[in-house]
N, C-alpha and C positions, 0 to 999 in steps of 0.2 A: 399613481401607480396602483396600479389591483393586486389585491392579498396574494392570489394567485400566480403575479410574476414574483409576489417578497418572496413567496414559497421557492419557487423554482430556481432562483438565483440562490436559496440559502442553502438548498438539496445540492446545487452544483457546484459551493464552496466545499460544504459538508464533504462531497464526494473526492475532491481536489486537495482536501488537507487529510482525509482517510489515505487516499492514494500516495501522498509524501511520504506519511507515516509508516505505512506497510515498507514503502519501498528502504525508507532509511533502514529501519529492520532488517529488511532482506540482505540489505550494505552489511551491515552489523554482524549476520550472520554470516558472510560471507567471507568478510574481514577473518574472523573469530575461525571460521573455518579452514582457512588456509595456513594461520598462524598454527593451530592444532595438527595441519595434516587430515582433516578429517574427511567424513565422506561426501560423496557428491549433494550439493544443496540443489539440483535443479527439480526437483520435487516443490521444494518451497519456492520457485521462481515459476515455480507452473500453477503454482494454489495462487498466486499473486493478485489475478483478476477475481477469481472467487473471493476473496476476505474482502476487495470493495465493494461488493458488491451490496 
């Protein structure tokens, strides 16, 4: 295996356990949000792809 696929494969985990993470937040906030009544989160479901990036 070349260095170069360990990289590639560790970029597309990195990228796959960023992207749970964001997204469980987003749950979190969203949860948290409707418990409050508060305002609309689709701002933060729209930034969503930006912060994996």
């Amino acid at each position: 295996m070349e260095i170069e696929d360990v990289r590639n494969q560790f970029s597309q985990i990195k990228y796959k356990l960023k992207s749970q993470y964001i997204s469980k937040g987003i749950q979190t906030i969203a949860v948290a949000s409707m418990i409050h009544e508060k305002s609309d989160i689709s701002p933060i479901v729209n930034n969503h792809n930006e912060l994996i990036k």
